[in-house]
C-alpha positions, 0 to 999 in steps of 0.5 A: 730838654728839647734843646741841644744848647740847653741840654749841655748847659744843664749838664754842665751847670748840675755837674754831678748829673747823670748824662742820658746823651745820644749814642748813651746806651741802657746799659751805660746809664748809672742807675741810682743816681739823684739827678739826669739831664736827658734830651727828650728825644733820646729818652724816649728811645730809652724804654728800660731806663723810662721802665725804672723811673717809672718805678720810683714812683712819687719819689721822681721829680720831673723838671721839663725845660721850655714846656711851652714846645710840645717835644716832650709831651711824648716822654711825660705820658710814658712817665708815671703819673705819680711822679711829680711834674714841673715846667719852666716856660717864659711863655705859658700860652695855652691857645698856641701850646694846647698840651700845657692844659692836657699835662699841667693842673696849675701854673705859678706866676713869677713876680713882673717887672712892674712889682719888681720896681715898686720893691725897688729890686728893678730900676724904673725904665722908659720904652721908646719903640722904632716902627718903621722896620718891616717886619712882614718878613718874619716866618713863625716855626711849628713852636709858633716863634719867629725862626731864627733865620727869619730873625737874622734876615731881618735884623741884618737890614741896613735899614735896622742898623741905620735905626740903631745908631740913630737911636743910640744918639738920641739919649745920654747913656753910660753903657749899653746893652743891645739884645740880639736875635742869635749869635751870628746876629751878635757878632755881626752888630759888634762888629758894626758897632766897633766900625763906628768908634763903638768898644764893645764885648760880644757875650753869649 
């Protein structure tokens, strides 16, 4: 993974993997093991462990989180193209992420939500959409998504709030859930929400 957040949680979630962390030298790294969880920018400083799953051969399956961001492209060439490579990515675009093209030959399409109601697995949904907010101000990092601080300058506007609580009146609800753009962002509209009379759970 390219991600420290993610790399901890895959860590976590395995928990019987083998951790290839910063300041985890060659020599500390149990070799043999069925699973690692590394950052990429680490295990590309890492040539002689590179140099032992190379030798598995087709027996290494290759998991890269996030494969739209390019910052493992680098390790995955210096991996065995024998090994079998998979990547997980919510956006597969290849205008923007030119290097899925040059590492993948085929793409597996997950079910979208429209399939998913007609099974009667997602409930039926209708979308209202504010437009009124400027977004001119959101800056795209060199993935080519809105940074996260570009995202929270936005979002924390008293114009954006004002919008969401106009919003919240206008249809009957039971429970909520408010989407946010980083845990900064999450806390500070709980809180708003509890200013108005709101009982609200911060989760992230």
């Amino acid at each position: 993974t390219e991600s420290t957040k993610i790399y901890k949680q895959i860590h976590e979630e395995i928990g019987s993997s083998v951790n290839i962390g910063d300041g985890v030298k060659e020599k500390d790294v149990e070799l043999g093991a069925s699973a690692y969880v590394a950052m990429a920018q680490t295990l590309v400083r890492r040539k002689a462990i590179v140099e032992w799953f190379n030798s598995l051969g087709e027996n290494l399956l290759i998991i890269n989180d996030e494969a739209h961001i390019n910052t493992a492209s680098t390790v995955i060439k210096m991996l065995s193209p024998k090994s079998l490579l998979l990547g997980f990515t919510a956006t597969p675009d290849g205008r923007s992420a030119k290097h899925l093209k040059a590492l993948y030959k085929d793409i597996v399409v997950g079910p979208m939500p429209i399939e998913l109601v007609d099974l009667g697995l997602l409930s039926p949904y209708y979308h209202f959409e504010r437009k009124t907010t400027d977004l001119t101000t959101l800056e795209k990092g060199s993935n080519g998504e809105f940074t996260e601080k570009s995202q929270e300058d936005m979002f924390k506007k008293k114009i954006v709030y004002d919008g969401v609580f106009q919003d919240i009146k206008k249809f009957p609800y039971k429970k909520c859930m408010v989407f946010c753009s980083s845990i900064s962002h999450a806390e500070d509209i709980a809180h708003q929400f509890r200013a108005h009379g709101y009982k609200v759970a911060c989760v992230h």
